[in-house]
C-alpha positions in Angstrom: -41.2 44.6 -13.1 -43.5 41.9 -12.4 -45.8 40.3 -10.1 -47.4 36.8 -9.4 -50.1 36.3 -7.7 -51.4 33.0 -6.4 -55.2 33.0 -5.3 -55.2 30.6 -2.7 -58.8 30.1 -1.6 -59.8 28.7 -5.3 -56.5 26.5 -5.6 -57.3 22.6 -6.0 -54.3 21.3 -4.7 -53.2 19.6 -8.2 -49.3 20.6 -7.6 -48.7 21.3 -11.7 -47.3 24.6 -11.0 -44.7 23.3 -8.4 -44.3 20.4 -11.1 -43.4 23.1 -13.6 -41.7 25.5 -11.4 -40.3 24.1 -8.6 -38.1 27.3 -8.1 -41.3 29.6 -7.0 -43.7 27.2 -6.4 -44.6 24.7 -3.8 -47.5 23.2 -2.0 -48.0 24.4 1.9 -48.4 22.6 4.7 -52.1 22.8 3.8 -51.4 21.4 0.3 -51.8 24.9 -1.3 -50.2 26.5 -3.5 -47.6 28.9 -2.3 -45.1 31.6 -3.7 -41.5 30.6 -2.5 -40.6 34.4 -0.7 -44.0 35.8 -1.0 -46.3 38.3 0.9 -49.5 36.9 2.4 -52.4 39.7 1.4 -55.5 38.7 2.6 -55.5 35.1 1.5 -53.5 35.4 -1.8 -49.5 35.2 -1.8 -48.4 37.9 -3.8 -44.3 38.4 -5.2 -42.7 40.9 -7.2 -39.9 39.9 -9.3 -37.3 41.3 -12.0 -37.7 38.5 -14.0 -40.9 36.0 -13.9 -39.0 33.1 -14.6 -41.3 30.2 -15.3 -44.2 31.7 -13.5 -46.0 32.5 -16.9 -45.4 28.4 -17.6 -47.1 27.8 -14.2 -49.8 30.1 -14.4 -50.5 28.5 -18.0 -50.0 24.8 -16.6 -53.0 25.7 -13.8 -56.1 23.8 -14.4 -57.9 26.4 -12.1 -56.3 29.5 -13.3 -55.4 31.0 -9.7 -52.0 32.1 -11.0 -51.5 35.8 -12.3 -49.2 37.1 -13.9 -48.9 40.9 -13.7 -45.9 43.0 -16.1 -45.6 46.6 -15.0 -49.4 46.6 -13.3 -50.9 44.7 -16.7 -52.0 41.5 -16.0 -50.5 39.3 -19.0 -52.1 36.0 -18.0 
């Protein structure tokens, strides 16, 4: 199982992980990033997913590094 987690008070608006994952990823009305199906905790989207698809490749492709990437409650990037 794993989770992503997208820490949006730090996120800079830059759009690369909706550029490289437009499946999970877009930008909010606020131009922040958001987790396409996600829970809102606190200010962080969080979703758990069989596979991570290309979240790994978004989380890598974040200049700001607000994208976790969690497999079975170790974070792996």
């Amino acid at each position: 199982m794993f989770k992503l987690v997208v820490e949006r008070d730090d996120c800079t608006s830059c759009g690369s992980c909706e550029d490289v994952c437009p499946e999970l990823f877009e930008l909010d009305e606020g131009s922040i990033a958001h987790i396409i199906g996600s829970e809102r905790v606190d200010n962080n989207d969080e979703l758990e997913t069989e596979d991570e698809k290309c979240g790994v490749d978004a989380a890598e492709s974040c200049p700001v590094m607000i994208i976790h990437v969690y497999e079975d409650g170790v974070e792996i990037l």
